[in-house]
C-alpha positions as CSV (number, residue, x, y, z in Angstrom):
1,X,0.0,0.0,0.0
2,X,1.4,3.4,-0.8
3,X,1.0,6.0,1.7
4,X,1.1,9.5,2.5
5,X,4.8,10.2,4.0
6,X,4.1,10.9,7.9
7,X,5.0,14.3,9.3
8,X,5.6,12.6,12.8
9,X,6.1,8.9,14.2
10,X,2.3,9.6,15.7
11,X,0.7,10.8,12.4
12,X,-0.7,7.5,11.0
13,X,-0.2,5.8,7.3
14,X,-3.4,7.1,4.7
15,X,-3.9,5.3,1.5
16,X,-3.9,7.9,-1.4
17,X,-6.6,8.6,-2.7
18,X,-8.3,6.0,-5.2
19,X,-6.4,3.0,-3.1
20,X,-7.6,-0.2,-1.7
21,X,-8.5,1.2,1.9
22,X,-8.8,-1.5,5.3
23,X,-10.7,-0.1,8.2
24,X,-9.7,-2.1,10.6
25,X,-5.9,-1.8,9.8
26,X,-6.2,1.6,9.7
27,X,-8.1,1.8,13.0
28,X,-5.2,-0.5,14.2
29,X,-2.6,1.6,13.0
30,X,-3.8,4.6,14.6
31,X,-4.4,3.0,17.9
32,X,-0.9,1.9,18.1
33,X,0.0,5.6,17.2
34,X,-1.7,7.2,19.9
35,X,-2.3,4.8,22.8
36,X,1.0,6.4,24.9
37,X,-1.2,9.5,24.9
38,X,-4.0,7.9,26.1
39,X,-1.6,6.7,29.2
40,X,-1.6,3.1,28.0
41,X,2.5,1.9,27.9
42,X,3.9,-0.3,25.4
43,X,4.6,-3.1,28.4
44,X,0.8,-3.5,29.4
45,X,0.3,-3.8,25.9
46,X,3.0,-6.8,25.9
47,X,2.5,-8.4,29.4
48,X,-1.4,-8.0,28.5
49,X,-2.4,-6.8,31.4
50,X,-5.3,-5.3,30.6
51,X,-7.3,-6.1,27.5
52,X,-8.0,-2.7,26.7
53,X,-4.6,-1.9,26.1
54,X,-4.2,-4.3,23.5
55,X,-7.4,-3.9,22.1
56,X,-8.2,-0.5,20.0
57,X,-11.1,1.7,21.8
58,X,-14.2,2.0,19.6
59,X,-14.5,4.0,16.7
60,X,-17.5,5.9,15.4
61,X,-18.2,9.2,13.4
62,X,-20.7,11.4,14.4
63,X,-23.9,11.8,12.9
64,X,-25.5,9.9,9.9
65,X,-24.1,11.0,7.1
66,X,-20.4,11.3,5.3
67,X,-21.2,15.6,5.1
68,X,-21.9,15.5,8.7
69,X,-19.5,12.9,9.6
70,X,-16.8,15.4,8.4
71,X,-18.1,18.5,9.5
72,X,-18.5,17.5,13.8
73,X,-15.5,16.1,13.4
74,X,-13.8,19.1,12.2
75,X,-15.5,21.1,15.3
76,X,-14.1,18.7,17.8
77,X,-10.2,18.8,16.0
78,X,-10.8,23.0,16.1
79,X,-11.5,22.8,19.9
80,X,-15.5,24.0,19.7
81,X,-16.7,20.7,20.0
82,X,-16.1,18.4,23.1
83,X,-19.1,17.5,23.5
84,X,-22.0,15.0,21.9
85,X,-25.8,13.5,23.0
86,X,-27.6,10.8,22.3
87,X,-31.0,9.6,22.1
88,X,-31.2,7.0,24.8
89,X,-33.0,4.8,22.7
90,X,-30.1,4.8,20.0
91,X,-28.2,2.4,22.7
92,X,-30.8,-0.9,22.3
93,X,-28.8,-3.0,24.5
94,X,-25.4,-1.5,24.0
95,X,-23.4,0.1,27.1
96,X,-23.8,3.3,27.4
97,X,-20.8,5.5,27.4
98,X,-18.7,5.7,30.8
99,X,-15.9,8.4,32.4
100,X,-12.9,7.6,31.3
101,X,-13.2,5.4,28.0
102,X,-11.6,5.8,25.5
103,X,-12.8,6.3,21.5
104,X,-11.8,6.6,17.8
105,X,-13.0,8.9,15.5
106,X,-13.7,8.3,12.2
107,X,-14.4,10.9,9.3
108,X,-16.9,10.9,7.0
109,X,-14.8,8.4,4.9
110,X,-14.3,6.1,7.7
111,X,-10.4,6.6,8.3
112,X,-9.5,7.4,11.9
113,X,-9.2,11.3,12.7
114,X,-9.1,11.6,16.9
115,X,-9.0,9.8,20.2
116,X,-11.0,11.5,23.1
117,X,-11.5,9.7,26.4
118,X,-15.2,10.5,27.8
119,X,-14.8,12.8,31.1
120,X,-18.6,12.8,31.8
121,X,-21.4,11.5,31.3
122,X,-25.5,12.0,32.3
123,X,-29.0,10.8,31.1
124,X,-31.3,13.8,31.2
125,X,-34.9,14.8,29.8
126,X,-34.5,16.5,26.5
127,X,-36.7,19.4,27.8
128,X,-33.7,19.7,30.8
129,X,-30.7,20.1,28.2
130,X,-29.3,23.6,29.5
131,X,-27.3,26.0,27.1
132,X,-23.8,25.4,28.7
133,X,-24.3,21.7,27.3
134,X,-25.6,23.3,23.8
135,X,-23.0,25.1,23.4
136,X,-20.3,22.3,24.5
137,X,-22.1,20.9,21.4
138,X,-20.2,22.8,19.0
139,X,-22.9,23.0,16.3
140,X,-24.8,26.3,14.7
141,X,-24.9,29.2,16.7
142,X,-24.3,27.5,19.8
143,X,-27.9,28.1,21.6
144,X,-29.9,25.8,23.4
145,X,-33.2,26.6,20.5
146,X,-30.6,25.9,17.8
147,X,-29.6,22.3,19.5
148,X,-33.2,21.4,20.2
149,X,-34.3,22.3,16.4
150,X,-31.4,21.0,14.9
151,X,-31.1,17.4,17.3
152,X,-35.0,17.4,17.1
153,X,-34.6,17.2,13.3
154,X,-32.0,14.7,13.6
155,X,-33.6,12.4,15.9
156,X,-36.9,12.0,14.0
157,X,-34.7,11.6,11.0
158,X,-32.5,8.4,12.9
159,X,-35.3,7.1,14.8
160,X,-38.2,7.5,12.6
161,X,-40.8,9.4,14.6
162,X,-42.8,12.4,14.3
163,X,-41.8,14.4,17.2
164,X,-39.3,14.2,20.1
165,X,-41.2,14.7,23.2
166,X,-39.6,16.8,25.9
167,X,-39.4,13.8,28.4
168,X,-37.4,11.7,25.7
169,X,-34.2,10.7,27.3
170,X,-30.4,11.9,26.2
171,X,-27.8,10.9,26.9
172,X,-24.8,13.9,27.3
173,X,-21.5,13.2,26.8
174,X,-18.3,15.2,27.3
175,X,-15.2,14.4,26.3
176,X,-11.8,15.9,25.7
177,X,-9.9,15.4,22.7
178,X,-6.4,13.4,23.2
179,X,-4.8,13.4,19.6
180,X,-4.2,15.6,17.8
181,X,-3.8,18.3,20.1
182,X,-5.8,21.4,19.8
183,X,-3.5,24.4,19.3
């Protein structure tokens, strides 16, 4: 596979354009680039002392859509984004999120762009959102009526209903961005 030369050792391999592209080696390849800043050492990888260590975090893009993929993820690289929320319902019978773990993400394209560890997380009403969390969001204009249009939009879109009601649970995430660095 021909690559893009790397401007660092922690600045992952991309395929060029138009070439044969693996997700999961890439995902790989980027774990094993940025795990020492997530505090996980090279010898816990080897002694296995911890599976976690040895197993890349999950990776996921935001939204549902390549576009919007692409453009969250550029607000959490710029620093306005650190946080994200979802629908409760989204979840089935996956784990939610919990402090401290650890995620991938991916751009619109699916190549892995970030690692942010999750440094809180609540369920709340959607009718209880406040504007500090709205505007943790990143998105719009950063008010609390542009996240409840926009995410009520976006939910009835993803989960096929009419309407969000106000008691429909969220679930608010923040997190802070590991790799790359902000500024």
């Amino acid at each position: 596979m021909t690559t893009t030369p790397r401007d660092d050792d922690t600045t992952p391999a991309v395929p060029f354009a138009g070439e044969s592209f693996d997700q999961g080696e890439a995902i790989q390849l980027y774990w094993e680039s940025v795990r020492a800043k997530a505090r996980i050492g090279r010898l816990a990888v080897y002694m296995g002392t911890d599976l976690s260590a040895a197993v890349a975090p999950p990776a996921w893009s935001f939204g549902d859509d390549p576009r919007l993929a692409d453009e969250l993820l550029g607000h959490v690289l710029t620093g306005r984004k650190t946080a994200t929320s979802t629908a409760l319902v989204e979840f089935g019978d996956e784990a939610l999120p919990r402090v401290g773990e650890l995620a991938i993400l991916l751009d619109g394209a699916g190549h892995p762009r970030a690692l942010v560890r999750t440094t809180a997380v609540e369920t709340v009403r959607f009718d209880e959102v406040d504007e500090a969390f709205a505007a943790a969001e990143g998105e719009d204009d950063l008010s609390l009526g542009s996240w409840r249009e926009q995410h009520e939009i976006y939910w009835r879109r993803v989960l096929g209903r009419d309407t969000v009601d106000p008691s429909t649970e969220i679930v608010l995430e923040r997190f802070e961005l590991l790799d790359p660095r902000v500024g």
